[in-house]
C-alpha positions in Angstrom: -18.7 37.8 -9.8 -21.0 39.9 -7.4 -22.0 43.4 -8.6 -21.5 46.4 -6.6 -24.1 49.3 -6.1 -21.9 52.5 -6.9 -24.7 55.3 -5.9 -27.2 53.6 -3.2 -29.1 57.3 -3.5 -29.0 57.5 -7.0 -30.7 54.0 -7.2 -33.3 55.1 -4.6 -34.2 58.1 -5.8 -35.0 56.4 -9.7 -36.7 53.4 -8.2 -39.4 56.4 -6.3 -39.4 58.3 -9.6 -40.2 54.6 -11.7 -43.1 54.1 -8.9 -44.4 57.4 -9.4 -44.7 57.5 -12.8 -46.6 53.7 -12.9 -48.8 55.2 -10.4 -48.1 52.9 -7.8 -48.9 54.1 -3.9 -45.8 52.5 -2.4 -42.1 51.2 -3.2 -39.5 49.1 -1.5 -36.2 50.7 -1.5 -33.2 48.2 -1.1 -30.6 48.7 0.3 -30.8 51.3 2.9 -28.4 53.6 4.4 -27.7 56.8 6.9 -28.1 59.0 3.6 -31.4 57.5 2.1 -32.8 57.7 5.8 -31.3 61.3 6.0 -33.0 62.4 2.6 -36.1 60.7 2.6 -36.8 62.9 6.4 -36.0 65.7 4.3 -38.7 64.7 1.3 -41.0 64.1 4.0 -40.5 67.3 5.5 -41.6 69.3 2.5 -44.4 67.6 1.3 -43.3 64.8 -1.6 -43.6 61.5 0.0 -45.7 60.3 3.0 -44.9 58.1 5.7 -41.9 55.5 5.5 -40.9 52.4 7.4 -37.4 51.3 7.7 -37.4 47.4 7.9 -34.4 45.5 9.6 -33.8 42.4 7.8 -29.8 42.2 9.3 -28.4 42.4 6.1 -28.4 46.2 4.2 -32.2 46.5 5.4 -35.0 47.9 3.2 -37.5 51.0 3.2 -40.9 51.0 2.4 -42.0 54.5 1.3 -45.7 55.9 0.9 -46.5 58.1 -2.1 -48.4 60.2 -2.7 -48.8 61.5 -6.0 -47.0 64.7 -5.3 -43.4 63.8 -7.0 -42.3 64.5 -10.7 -39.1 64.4 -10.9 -36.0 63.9 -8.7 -32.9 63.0 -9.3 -29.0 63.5 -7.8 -26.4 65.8 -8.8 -23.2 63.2 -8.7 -20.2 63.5 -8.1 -21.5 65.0 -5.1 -19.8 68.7 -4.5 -18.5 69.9 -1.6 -19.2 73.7 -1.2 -19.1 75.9 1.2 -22.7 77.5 2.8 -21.9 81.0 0.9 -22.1 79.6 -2.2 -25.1 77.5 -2.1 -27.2 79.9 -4.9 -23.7 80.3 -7.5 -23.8 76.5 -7.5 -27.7 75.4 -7.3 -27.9 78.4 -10.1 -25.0 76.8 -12.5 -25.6 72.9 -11.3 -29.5 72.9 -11.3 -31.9 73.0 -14.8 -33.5 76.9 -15.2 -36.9 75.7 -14.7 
């Protein structure tokens, strides 16, 4: 019986958190996919991760990711909610922890 990943991000975003916390300076992220790619570019962007290399290896391909120290805590918000761009503060104010 072969065992199915249900959230590919979810399982990312823990392993970079686990690596973080160890103190580690780099992580392998298995598999990959459009949203992984999509979101690591975005934690890039602002700061939280450093450079990443995506690695074909014609199966469901890897990522290595560079850290950097600069992470705490990160996690996803599942099931994932469709909303529409007005109400982007309601929800992150009702979904999202005060601090």
């Amino acid at each position: 019986v072969k065992m199915v990943r249900m959230n590919v991000l979810a399982d990312c975003l823990k392993s970079i958190v686990n690596a973080e916390r160890v103190g580690k300076r780099q992580v392998m992220i298995r598999p990959s996919s459009k949203v992984v790619v999509a979101f690591l570019k975005l934690m890039q962007k602002h700061g939280y991760i450093g450079e990443f290399e995506i690695i074909d290896d014609h199966r469901s391909g890897k990522i290595v990711v560079e850290l950097n120290g600069r992470l705490n805590k990160c996690g996803v918000i599942s099931p994932r909610y469709n909303i529409p761009v007005k109400k982007v503060d309601h929800t992150a104010s009702v979904l999202l922890p005060s601090r």
